[in-house]
C-alpha positions in Angstrom: 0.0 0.0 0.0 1.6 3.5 -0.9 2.3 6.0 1.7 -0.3 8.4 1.1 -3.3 5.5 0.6 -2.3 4.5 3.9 -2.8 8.1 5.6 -5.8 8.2 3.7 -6.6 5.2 5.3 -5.6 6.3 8.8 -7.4 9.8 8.7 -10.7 7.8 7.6 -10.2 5.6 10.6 -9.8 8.4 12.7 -12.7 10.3 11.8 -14.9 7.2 12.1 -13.4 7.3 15.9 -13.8 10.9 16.3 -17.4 10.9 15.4 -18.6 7.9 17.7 -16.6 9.7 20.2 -18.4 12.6 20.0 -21.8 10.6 19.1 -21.2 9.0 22.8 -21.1 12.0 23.8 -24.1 14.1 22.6 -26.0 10.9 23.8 -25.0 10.9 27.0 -25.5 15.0 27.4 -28.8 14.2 26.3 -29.6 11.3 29.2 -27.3 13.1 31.7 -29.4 16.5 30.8 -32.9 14.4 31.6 -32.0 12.9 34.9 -33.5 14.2 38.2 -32.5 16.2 39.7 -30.5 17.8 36.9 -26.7 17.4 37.5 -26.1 20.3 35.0 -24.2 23.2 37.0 -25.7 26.5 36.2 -29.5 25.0 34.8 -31.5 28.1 36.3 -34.9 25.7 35.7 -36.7 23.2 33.6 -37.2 26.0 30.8 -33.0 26.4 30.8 -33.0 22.6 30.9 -35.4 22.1 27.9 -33.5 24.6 25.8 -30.1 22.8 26.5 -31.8 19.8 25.8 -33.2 21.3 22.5 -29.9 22.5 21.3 -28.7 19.0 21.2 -30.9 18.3 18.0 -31.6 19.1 14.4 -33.8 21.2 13.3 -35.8 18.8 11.5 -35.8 16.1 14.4 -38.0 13.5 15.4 -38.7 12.5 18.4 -41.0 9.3 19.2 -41.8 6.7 21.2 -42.5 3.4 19.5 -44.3 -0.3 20.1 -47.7 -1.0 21.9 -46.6 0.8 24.8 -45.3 3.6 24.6 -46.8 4.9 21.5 -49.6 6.3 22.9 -47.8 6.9 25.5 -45.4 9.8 23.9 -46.3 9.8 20.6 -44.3 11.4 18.1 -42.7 14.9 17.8 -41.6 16.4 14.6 -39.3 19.6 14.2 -37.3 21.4 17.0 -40.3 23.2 18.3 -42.8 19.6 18.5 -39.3 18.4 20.2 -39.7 21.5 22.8 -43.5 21.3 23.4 -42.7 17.3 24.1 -40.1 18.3 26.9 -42.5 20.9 28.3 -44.8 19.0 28.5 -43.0 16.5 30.9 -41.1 18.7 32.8 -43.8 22.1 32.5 -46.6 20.1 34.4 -46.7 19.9 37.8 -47.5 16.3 39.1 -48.6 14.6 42.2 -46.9 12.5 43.5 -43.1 14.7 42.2 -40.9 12.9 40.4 -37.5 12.9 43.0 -35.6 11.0 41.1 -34.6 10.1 37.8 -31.4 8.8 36.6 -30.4 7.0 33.2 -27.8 4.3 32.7 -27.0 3.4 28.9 -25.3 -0.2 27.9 -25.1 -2.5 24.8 -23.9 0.7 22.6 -23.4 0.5 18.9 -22.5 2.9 17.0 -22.8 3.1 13.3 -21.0 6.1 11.1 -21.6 6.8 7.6 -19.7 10.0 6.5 -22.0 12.6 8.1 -24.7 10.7 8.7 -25.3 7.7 11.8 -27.4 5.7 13.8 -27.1 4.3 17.3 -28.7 1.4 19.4 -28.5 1.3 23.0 -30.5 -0.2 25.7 -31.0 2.1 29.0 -32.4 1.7 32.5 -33.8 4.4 34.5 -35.4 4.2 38.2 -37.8 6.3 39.0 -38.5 7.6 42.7 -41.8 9.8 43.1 -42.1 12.0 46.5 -44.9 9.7 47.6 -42.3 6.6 48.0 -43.9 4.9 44.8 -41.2 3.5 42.5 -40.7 1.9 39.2 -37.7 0.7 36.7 -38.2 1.2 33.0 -35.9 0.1 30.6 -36.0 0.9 26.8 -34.5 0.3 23.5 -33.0 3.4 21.8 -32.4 3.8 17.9 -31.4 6.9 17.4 -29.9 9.1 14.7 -27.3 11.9 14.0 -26.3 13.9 11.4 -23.3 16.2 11.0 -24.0 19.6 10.7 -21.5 22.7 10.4 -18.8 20.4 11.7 -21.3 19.5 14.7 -23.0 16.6 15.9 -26.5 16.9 16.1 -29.6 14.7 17.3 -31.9 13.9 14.3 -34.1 10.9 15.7 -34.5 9.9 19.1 -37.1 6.6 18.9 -37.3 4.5 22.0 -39.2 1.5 22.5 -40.2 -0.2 25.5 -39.1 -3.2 27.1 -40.3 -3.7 30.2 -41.7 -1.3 33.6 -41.3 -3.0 36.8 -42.7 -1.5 40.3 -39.3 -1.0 42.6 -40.3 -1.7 46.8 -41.6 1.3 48.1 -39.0 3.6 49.9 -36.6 1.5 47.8 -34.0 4.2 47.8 -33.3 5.0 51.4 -30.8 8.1 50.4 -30.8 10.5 47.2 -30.5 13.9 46.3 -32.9 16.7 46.5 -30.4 18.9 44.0 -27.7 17.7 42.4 -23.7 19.9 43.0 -21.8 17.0 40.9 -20.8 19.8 38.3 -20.5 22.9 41.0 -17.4 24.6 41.5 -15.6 23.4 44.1 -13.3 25.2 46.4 -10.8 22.2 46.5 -7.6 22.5 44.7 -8.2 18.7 43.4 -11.1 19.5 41.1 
């Protein structure tokens, strides 16, 4: 193979790495900016939150919930503003019993990358804790998908499928939270 096939080669390889890098990424700001509370230093509120959520996608995105359970459940959201009114509607309502807690863990990532263009598959589990004790694990299958835009990542399908909701023991979280300061500034000198 001549030398400069071989960079080619390398620089292709490395952009394929670079983008699932920074597909990883943009997927975990997205779960990490839906957990609750929000561990995002400096979120003001929910409205902040939404908008920083938001900004993660394209401006033609969909957002959807698939499968006999949760599509009527969420239904489906098209554009940046459907995305927002979606997210509003979640975190803009005030509900009794409060959600307390929220947090989402991703596994069994793939990551595929076509050029500018890619999808991903994961699998996530999120407890939820409500202020009344009441508890339940949901787990869902994502397939998402991301396009390049102005050198950026962004968001262009987030569709997410059920797979199972399980009621947790009540009080089953004995210690959590009531605001996250994971990302605060920290007067140590070992930040």
């Amino acid at each position: 193979m001549a030398h400069d096939d071989i960079v080619a080669a390398l620089t292709e390889r490395l952009e394929v790495l670079e983008s699932e890098a920074a597909i990883r990424r943009l997927q975990a700001r997205y779960m990490f900016l839906c957990d609750t509370p929000c561990p995002e230093f400096g979120v003001e509120d929910d409205a902040d939150r939404i908008e920083r959520v938001v900004d993660l996608y394209a401006d033609d995105a969909v957002w959807e919930g698939v499968g006999e359970y949760y599509d009527g459940q969420f239904g489906r959201a098209v554009g940046k503003q459907a995305v927002r009114e979606h997210f509003q509607r979640f975190w803009g309502e005030k509900r009794d019993p409060a959600l307390v807690l929220n947090a989402h863990y991703l596994t069994s990532e793939q990551i595929h990358v076509d050029g500018d263009v890619a999808s991903g598959q994961w699998i996530h589990m999120q407890p939820w804790l409500y202020s009344d004790g009441t508890a339940l694990l949901r787990s869902s299958r994502l397939n998402n998908a991301f396009r390049r835009i102005d050198g950026v990542w962004r968001i262009t399908r987030t569709r997410t499928e059920n797979v199972f909701v399980a009621d947790l023991p009540r009080h089953f979280a004995g210690a959590f939270p009531s605001t996250s300061v994971l990302m605060a500034p920290s007067a140590s000198p070992h930040r």
